[in-house]
Rosetta silent file (secondary structure, phi, psi, omega in degrees, C-alpha in Angstrom):
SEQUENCE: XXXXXXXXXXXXXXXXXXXXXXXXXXXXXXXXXXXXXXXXXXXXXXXXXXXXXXXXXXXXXXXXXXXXXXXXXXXXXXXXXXXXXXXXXXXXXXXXXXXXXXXXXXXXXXXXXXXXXXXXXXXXXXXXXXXXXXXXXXXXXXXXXXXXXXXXXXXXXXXXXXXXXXXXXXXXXXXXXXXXXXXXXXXXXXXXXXXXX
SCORE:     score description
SCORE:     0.000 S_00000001
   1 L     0.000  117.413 -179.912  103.461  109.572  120.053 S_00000001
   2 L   -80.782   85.097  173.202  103.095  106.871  117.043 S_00000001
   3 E  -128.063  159.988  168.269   99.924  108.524  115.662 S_00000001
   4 E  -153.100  161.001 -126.704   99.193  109.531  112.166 S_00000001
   5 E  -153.948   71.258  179.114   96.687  111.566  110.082 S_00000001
   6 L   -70.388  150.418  125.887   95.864  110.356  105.751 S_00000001
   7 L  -142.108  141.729 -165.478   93.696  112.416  103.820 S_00000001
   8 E  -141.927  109.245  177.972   93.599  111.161  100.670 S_00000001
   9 E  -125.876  135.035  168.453   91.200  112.746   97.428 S_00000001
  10 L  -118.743 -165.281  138.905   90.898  111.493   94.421 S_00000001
  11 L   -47.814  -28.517 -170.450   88.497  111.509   91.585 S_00000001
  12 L   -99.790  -56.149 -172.238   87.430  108.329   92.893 S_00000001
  13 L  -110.605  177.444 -178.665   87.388  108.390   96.853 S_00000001
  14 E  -134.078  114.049 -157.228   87.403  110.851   99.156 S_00000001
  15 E  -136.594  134.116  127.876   89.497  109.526  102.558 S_00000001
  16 E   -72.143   73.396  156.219   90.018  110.840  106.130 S_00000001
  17 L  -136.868 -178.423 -158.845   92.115  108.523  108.451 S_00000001
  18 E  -163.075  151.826 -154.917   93.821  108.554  111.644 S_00000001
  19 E  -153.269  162.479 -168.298   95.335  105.948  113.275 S_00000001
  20 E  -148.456  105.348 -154.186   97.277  105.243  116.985 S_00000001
  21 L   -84.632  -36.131 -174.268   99.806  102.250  116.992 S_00000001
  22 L  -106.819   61.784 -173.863   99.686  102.242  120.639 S_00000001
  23 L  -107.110 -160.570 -168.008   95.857  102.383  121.171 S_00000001
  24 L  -102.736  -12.516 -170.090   93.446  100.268  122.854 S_00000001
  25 L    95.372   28.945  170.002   91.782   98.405  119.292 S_00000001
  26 L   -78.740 -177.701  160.399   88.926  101.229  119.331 S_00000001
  27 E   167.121  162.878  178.689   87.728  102.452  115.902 S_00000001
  28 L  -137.343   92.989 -155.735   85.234  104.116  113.752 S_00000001
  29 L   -92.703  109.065  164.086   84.830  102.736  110.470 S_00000001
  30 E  -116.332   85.641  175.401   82.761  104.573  107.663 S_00000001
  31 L   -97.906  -12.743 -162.278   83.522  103.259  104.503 S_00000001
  32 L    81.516  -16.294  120.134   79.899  102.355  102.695 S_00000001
  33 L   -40.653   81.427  178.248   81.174   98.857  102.483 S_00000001
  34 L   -32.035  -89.872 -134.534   79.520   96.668  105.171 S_00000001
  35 L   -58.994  -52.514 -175.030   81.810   93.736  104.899 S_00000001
  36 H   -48.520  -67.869 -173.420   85.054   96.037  104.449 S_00000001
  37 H   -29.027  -46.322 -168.648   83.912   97.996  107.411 S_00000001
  38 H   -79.978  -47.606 -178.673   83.637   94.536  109.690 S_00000001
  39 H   -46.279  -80.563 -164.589   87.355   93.442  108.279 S_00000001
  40 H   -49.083  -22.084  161.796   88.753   96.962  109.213 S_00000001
  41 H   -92.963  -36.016 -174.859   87.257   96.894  112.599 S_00000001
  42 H   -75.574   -3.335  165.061   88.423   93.509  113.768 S_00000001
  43 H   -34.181  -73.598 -159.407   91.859   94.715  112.018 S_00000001
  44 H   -68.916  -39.371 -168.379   92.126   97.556  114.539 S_00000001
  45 H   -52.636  -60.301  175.408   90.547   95.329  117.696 S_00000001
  46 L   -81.278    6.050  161.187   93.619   92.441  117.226 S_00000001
  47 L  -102.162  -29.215 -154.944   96.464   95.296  116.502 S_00000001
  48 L    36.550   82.193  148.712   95.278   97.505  119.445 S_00000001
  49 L  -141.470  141.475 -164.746   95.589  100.033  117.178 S_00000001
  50 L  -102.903  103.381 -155.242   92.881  102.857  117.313 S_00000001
  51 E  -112.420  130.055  156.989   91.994  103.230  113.867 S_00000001
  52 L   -85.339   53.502 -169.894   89.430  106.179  112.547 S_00000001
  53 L   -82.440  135.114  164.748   88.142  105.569  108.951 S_00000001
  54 E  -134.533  122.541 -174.027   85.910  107.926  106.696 S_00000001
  55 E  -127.280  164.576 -178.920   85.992  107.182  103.034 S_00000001
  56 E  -123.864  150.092  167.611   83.605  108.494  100.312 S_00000001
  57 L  -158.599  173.128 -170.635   84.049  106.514   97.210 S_00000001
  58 L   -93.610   52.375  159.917   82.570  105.802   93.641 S_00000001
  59 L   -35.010  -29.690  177.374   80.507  102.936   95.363 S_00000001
  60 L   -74.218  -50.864  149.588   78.261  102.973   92.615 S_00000001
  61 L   -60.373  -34.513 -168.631   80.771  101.663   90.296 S_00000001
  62 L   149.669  153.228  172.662   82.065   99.180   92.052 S_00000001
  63 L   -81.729    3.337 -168.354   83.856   99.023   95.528 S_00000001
  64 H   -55.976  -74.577  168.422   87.620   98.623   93.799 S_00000001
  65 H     5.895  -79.753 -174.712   88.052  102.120   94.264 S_00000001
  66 H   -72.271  -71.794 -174.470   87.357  102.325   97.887 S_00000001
  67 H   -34.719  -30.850 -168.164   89.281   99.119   99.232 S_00000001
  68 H   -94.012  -66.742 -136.775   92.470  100.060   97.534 S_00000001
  69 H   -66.300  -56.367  171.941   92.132  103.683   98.106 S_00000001
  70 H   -74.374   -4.157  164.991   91.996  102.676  102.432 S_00000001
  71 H   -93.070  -17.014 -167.325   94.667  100.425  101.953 S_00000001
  72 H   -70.237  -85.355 -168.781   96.868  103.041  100.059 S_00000001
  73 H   -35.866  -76.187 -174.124   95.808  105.734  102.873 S_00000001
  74 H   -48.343  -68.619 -154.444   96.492  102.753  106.620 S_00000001
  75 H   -63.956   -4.396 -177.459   99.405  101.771  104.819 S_00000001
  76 H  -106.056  -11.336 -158.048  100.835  105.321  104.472 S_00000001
  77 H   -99.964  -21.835  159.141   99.449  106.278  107.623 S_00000001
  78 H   -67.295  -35.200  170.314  101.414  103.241  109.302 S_00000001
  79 H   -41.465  -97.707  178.957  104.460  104.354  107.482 S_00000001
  80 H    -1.826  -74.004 -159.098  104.341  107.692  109.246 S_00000001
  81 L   -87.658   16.185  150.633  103.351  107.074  112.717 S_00000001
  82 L  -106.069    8.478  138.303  106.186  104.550  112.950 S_00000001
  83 L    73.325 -132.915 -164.002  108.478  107.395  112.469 S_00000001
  84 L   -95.493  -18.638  177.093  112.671  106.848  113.058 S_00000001
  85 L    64.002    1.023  147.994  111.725  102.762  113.426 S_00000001
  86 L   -27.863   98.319  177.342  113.808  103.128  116.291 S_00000001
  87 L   100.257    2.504 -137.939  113.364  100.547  119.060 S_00000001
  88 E   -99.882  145.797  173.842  110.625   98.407  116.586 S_00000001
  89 L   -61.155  -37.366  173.527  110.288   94.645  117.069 S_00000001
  90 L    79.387  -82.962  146.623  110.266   94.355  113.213 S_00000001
  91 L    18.838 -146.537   24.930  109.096   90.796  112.875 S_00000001
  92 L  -153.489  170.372  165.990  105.990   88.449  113.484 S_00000001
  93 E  -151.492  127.188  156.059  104.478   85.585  112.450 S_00000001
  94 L  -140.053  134.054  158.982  101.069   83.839  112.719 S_00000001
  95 L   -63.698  116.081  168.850   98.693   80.517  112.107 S_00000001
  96 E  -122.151  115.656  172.987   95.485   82.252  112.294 S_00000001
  97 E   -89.266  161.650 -177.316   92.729   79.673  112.571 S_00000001
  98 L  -156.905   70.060  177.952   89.167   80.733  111.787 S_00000001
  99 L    73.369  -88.766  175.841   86.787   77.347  112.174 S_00000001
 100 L  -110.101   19.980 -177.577   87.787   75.177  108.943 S_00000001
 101 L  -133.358  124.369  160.862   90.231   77.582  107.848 S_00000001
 102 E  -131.406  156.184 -178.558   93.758   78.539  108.575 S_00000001
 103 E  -118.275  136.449  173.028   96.160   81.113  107.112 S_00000001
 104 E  -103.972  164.409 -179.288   99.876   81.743  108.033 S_00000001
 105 E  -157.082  138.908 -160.378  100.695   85.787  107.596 S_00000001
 106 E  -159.101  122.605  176.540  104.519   86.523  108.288 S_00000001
 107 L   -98.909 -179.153  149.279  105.887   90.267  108.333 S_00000001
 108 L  -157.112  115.740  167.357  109.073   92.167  108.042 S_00000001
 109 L   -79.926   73.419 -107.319  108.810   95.816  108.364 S_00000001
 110 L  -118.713  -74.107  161.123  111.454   95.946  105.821 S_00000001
 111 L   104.939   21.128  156.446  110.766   99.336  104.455 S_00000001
 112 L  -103.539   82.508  171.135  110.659   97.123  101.054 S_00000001
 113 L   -52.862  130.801  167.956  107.348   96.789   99.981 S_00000001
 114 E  -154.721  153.228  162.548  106.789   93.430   98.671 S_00000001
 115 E  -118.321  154.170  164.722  103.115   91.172   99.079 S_00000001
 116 E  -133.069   81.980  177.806  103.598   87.202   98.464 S_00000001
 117 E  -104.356  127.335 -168.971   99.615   86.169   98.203 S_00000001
 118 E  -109.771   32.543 -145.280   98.909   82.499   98.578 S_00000001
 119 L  -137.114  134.340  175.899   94.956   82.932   99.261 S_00000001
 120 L  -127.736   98.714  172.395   92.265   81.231   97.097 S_00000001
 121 L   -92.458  132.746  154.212   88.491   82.044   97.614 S_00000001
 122 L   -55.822   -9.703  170.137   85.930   79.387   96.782 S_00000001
 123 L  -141.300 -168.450 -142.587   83.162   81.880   95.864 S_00000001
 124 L  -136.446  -33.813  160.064   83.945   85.532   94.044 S_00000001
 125 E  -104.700  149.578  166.906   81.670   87.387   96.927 S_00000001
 126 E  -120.497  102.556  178.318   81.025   87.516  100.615 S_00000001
 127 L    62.778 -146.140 -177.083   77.378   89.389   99.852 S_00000001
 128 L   -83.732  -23.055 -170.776   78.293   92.243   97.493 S_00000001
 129 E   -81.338  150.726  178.373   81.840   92.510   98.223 S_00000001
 130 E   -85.061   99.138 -179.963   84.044   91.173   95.840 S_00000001
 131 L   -47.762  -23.462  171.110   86.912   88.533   97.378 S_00000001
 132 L   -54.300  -25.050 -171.619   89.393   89.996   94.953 S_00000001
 133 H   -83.310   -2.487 -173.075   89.497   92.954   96.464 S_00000001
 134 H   -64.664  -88.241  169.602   90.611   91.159   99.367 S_00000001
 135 H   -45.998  -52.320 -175.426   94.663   91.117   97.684 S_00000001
 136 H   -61.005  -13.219  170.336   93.907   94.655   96.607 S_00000001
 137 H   -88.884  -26.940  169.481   93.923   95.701   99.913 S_00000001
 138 H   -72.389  -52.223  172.566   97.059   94.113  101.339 S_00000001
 139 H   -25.012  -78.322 -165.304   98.751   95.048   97.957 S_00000001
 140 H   -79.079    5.727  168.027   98.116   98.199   98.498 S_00000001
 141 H   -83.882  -37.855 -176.465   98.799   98.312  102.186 S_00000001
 142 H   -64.943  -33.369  172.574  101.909   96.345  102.074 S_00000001
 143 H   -35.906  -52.583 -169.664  102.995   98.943   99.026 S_00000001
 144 H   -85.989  -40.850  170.706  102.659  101.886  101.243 S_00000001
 145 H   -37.713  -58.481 -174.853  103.511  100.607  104.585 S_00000001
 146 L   104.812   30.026 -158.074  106.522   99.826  103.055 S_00000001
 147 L  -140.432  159.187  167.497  106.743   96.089  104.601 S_00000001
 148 E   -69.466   83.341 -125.595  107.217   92.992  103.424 S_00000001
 149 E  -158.984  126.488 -177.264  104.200   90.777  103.805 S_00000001
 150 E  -116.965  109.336 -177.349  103.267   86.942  103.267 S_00000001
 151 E  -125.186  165.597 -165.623   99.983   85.505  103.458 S_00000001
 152 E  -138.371   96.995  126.863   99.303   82.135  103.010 S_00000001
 153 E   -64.870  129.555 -113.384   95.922   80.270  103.510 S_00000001
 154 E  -140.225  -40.920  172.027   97.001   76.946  103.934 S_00000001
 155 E  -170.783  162.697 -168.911   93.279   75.392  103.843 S_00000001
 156 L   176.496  133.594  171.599   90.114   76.765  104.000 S_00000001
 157 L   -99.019  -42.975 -165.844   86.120   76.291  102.874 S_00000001
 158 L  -112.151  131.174 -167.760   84.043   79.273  103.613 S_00000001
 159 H   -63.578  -26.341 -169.841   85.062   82.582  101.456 S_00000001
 160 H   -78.614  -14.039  176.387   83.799   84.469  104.323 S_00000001
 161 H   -54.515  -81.512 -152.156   86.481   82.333  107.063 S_00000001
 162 H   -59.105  -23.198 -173.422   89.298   82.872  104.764 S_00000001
 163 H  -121.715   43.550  165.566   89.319   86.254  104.506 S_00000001
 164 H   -98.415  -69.903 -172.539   88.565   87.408  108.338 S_00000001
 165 H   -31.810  -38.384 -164.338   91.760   84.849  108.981 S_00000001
 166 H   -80.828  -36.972  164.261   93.742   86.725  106.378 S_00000001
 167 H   -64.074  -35.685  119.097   92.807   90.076  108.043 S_00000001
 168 H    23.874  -95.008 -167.182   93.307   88.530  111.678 S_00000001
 169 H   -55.425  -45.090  157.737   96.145   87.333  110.762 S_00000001
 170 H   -73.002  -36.990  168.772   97.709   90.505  109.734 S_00000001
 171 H   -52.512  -39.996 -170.236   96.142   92.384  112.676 S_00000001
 172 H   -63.001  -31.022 -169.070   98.158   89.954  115.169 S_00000001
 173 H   -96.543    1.869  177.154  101.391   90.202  113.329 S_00000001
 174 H  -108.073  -28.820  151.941  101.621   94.146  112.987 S_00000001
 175 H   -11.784  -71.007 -109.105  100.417   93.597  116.999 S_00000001
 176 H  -117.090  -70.356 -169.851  103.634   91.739  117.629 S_00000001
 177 H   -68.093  -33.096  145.785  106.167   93.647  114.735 S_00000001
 178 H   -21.320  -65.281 -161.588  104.797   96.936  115.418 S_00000001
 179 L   -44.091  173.214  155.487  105.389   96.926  119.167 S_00000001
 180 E  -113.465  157.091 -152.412  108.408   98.552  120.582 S_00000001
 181 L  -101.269  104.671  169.855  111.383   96.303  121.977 S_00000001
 182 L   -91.508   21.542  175.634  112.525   97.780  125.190 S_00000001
 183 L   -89.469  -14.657 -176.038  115.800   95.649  125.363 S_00000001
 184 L   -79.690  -26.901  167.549  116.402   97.602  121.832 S_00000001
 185 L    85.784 -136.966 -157.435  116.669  101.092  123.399 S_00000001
 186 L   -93.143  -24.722 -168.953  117.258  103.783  120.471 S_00000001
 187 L   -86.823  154.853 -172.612  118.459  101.336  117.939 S_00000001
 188 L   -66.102  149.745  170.461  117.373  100.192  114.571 S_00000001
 189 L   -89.563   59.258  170.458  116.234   96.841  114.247 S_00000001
 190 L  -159.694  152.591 -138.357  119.072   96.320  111.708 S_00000001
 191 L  -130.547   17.856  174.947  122.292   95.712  111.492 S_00000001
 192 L   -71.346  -58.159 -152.649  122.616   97.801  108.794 S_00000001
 193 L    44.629   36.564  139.805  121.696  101.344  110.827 S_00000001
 194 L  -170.353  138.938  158.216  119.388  101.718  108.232 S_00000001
 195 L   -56.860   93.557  178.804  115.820  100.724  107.042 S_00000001
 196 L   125.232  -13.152 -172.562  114.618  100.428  103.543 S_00000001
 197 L   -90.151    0.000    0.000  118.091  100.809  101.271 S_00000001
């Protein structure tokens, strides 16, 4: 069973999540961040991954906190619940359009964190959240994951477009690299016979 279980306390947040690689795309997102909240559920909807979040955070301060804090926590909690990496597709790539905007987002579940962000917002907010926080959250998911991770918007007008493409965009390709390969059996996707050195 690829499932996994964060709790994560700090000074700053307080985090509970649980997560199912092979789910249906349910979830139950309580972060105190509308807009985060709407990202993280269409996340889990286009991964079919059945994502639980409850975060407490220093909301009052600023939302920095909290976005980074649930990307630390999914990204540790993907780490996990993929387990021996045995049989894993590894891979994806996608052009995720979103009206006047498209983004490419290209994985490698590496087990080498690296982010390469290529994303520009035209306004500094969508409502109170802060677009910066936008790269703090793949940063710190791709950190933790352990993957390799490229996004690109390519073109784009409306801050709120680009960054439901770039989250999209990453739900479809940890869809697709996520899965397991059943022509791969038991074996590593590497040619290596091992992930992350």
């Amino acid at each position: 069973m690829r499932r996994a279980e964060v709790t994560r306390t700090t000074a700053e947040t307080d985090i509970t999540l649980t997560l199912d690689l092979d789910g249906t795309g349910a979830s139950r997102i309580e972060t105190g961040v509308g807009f985060f909240d709407h990202m993280l559920e269409l996340l889990a909807r286009h991964a079919m991954i059945d994502l639980d979040v409850t975060a407490n955070g220093d909301t009052h301060v600023d939302f920095h906190h909290t976005v980074e804090d649930v990307g630390i926590a999914l990204g540790q909690a993907v780490r996990r619940a993929l387990g021996d990496m045995k049989g894993l597709t590894r891979y994806a790539d996608v052009h995720m359009p979103m009206d006047e905007t498209l983004t490419r987002v290209a994985i490698d579940v590496s087990g080498r964190p690296f982010l390469v962000w290529r994303t520009e917002f035209p306004a500094p907010k969508v409502g109170e959240f802060d677009t910066e926080l936008v790269r703090e959250f793949f940063q710190a998911f791709a950190t933790h994951a352990a993957v390799t991770l490229h996004v690109e918007t390519l073109y784009g007008a409306n801050a709120h477009h680009i960054a439901e493409s770039c989250f999209k965009g990453l739900a479809r390709v940890l869809k697709t690299a996520l899965a397991l390969d059943p022509r791969a059996g038991d074996r590593l996707p590497s040619t290596k016979g091992r992930i992350g050195d």
